[in-house]
C-alpha positions in Angstrom: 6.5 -1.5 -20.7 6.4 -2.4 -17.0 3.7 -4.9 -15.7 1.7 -4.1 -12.8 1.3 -7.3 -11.8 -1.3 -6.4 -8.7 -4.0 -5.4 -11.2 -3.8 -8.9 -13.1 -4.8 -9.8 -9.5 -8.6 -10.8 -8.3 -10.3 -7.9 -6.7 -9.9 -9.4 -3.3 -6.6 -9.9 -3.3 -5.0 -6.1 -4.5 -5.5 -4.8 -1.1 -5.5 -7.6 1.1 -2.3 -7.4 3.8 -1.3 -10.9 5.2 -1.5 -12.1 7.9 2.1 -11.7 10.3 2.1 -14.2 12.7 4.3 -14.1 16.1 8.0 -14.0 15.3 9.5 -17.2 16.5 11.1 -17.2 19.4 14.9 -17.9 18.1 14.9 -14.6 16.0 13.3 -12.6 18.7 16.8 -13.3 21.4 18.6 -12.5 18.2 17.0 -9.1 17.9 17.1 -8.0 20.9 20.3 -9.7 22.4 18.3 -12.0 25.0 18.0 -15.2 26.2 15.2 -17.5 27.7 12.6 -15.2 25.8 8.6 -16.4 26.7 6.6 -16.3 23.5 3.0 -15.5 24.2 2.6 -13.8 21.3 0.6 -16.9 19.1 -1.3 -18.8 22.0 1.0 -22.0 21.9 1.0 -24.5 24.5 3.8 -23.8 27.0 3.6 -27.4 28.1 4.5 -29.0 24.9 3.0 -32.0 23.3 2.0 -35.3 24.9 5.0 -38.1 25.4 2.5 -40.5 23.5 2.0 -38.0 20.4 5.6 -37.6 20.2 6.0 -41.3 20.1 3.8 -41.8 17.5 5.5 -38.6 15.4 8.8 -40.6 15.9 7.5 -44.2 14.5 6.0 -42.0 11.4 9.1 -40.5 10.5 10.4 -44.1 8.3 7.4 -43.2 6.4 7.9 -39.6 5.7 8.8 -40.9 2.2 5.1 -41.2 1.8 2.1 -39.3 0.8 -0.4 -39.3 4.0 -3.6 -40.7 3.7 -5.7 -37.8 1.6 -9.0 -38.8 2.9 -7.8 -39.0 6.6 -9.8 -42.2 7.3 -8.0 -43.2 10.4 -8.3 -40.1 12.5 -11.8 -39.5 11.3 -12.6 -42.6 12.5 -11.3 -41.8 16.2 -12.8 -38.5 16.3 -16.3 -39.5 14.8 -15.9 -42.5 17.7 -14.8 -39.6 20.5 -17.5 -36.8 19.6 -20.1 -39.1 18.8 -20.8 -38.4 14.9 -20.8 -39.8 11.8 -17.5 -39.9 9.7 -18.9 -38.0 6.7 -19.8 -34.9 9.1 -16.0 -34.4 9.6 -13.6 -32.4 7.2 -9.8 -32.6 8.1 -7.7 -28.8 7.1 -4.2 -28.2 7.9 -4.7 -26.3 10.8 -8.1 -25.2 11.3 -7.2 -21.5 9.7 -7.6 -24.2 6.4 -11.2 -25.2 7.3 -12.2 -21.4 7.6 -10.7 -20.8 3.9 -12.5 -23.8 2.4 -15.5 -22.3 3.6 -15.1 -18.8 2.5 -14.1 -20.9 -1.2 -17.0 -22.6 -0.9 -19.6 -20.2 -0.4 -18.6 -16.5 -0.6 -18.0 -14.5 -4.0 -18.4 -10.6 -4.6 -21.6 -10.6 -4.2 -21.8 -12.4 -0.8 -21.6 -11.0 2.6 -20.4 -11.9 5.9 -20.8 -11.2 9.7 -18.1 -10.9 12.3 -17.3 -9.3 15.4 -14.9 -6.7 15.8 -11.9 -8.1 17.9 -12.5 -11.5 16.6 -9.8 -13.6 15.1 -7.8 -11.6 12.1 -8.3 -14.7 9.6 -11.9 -14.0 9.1 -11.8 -10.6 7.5 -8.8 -12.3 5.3 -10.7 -15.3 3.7 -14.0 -13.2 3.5 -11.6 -10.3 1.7 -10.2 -12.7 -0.8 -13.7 -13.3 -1.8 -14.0 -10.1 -2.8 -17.2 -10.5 -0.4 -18.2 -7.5 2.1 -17.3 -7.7 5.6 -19.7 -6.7 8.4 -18.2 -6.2 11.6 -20.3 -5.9 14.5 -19.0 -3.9 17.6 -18.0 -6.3 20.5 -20.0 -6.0 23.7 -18.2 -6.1 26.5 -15.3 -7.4 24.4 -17.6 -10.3 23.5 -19.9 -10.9 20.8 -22.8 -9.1 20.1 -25.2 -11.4 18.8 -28.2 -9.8 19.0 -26.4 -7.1 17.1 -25.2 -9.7 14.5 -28.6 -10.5 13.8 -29.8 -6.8 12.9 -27.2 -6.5 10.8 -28.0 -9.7 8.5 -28.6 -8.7 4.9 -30.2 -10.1 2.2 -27.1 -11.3 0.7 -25.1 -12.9 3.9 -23.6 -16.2 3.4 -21.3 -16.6 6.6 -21.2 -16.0 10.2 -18.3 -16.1 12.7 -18.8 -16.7 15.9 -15.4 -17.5 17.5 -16.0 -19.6 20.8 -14.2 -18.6 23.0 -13.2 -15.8 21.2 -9.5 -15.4 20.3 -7.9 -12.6 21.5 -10.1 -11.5 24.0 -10.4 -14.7 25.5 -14.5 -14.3 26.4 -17.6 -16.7 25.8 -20.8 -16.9 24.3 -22.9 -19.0 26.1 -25.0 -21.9 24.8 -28.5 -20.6 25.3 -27.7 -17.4 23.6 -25.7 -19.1 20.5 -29.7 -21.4 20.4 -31.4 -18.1 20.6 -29.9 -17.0 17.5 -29.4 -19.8 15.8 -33.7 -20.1 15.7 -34.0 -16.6 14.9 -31.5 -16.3 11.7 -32.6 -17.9 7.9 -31.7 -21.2 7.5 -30.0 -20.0 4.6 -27.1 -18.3 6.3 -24.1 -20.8 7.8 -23.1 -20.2 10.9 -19.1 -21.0 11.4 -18.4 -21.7 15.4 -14.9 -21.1 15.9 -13.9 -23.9 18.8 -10.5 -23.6 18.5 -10.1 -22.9 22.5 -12.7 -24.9 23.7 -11.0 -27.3 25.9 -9.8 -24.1 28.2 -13.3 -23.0 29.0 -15.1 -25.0 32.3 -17.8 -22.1 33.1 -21.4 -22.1 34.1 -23.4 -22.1 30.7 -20.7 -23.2 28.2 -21.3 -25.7 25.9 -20.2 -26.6 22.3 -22.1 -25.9 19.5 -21.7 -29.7 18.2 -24.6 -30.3 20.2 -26.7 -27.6 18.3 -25.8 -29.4 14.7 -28.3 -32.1 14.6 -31.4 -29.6 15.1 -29.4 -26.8 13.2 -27.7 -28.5 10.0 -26.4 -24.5 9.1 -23.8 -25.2 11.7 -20.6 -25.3 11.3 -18.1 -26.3 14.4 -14.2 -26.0 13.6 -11.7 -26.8 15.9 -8.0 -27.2 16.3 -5.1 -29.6 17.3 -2.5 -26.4 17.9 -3.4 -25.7 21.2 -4.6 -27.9 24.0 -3.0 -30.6 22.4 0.2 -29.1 21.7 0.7 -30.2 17.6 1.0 -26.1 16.2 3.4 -27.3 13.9 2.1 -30.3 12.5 -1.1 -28.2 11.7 -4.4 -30.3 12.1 -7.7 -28.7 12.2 -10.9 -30.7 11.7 -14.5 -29.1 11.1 -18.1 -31.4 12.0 -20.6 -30.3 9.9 -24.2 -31.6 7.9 -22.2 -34.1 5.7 -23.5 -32.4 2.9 -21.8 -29.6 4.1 -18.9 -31.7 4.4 -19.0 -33.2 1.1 -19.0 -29.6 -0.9 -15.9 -28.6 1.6 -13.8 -32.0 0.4 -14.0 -30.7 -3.2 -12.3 -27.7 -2.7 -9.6 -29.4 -0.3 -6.5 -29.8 -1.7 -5.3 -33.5 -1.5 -3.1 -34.6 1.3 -3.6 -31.3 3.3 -2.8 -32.6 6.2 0.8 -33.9 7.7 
């Protein structure tokens, strides 16, 4: 008797495609018989990491032997000391694709929903998916988000929002005032995920991030990423500032040493 092993699967998962990510760059010249290919495919910084960082990767190596440091104490340390919070607001994921999943694990199940917006980044409807929660996508305006939209389409049973900021692919913003706007006008019941990931390429009138918001709206969630204005895609660091409560719940469901 042959096993069809999809339907021992959870309900979220039978369906669910992966994600592809860009081909690396090697294998692409090998398929097409070229040379001196540009990758632009998965965002990565052309420039390359900083001659410091690669020092510091270098002295680590004699240590490779090693587990890292599962709590992370050292860089949440520096970044609580750079963006002005308090260590226990700060969760460290590998890669900040890991801080959206802990957060779908956390607080999505079949009968949860969540709100994105359509061309928005292709992880979202993944970790919401294997949930097994429902996905509402809201049509982009203007190939940017639609958050008055968003906020009509709240149902009784949404846990999550996405709000990528800038938004990956399209590359647009949400300004500050508007992200305030609805962050007063939706139940404090209902977490609100800001997707920073790009944030250190925006310098426009009426940008800001939402880490500013968190102290007078504690249903925020900011995540960011070291992959790409600091060049580390490969070593994959992502780090989310949250209420520490928030935090705390995310830390239980993150596997130990997560980080390289």
């Amino acid at each position: 008797m042959m096993i069809n092993f999809k339907d021992l699967a959870l309900p979220g998962i039978r369906d669910l495609l992966p994600y592809k990510g860009g081909k690396p760059i090697e294998e692409v010249e090998r398929e097409f018989g070229i040379s001196k290919a540009t990758k632009l495919c998965s965002n990565e910084n052309p420039v390359g990491l900083s001659p410091l960082a690669k020092s510091a990767i270098i002295n680590a190596l004699d240590s490779s032997n090693r587990y890292p440091d599962g709590n992370g104490y050292y860089l949440k340390k520096k970044l609580a000391k750079k963006l002005s919070v308090n260590i226990n607001q700060i969760t460290l994921g590998n890669g900040s694709n890991d801080l959206l999943e802990l957060i779908a694990k956390s607080f999505l199940g079949p009968c949860h929903s969540a709100i994105y917006s359509q061309h928005a980044f292709l992880v979202y409807k993944i970790v919401v998916t294997a949930q097994a929660a429902k996905s509402i996508v809201v049509d982009a305006e203007n190939w940017s988000h639609n958050l008055p939209k968003m906020f009509d389409s709240i149902q009784d049973n949404t846990r999550l929002v996405f709000i990528a900021n800038p938004n990956n692919p399209t590359g647009t913003f949400t300004k500050l005032n508007e992200i305030y706007n609805f962050m007063e006008s939706i139940p404090k019941n209902i977490l609100v995920v800001i997707d920073e990931a790009y944030f250190e390429y925006v310098n426009s009138d009426g940008y800001g991030s939402a880490l500013s918001l968190i102290a007078q709206f504690p249903n925020i969630i900011v995540t960011r990423s070291f992959s790409k204005a600091y060049g580390l895609a490969a070593l994959r660091i992502g780090y989310s500032i949250s209420h520490p409560d928030i935090a705390e719940l995310l830390n239980r469901v993150r596997q130990p040493f997560n980080v390289n």
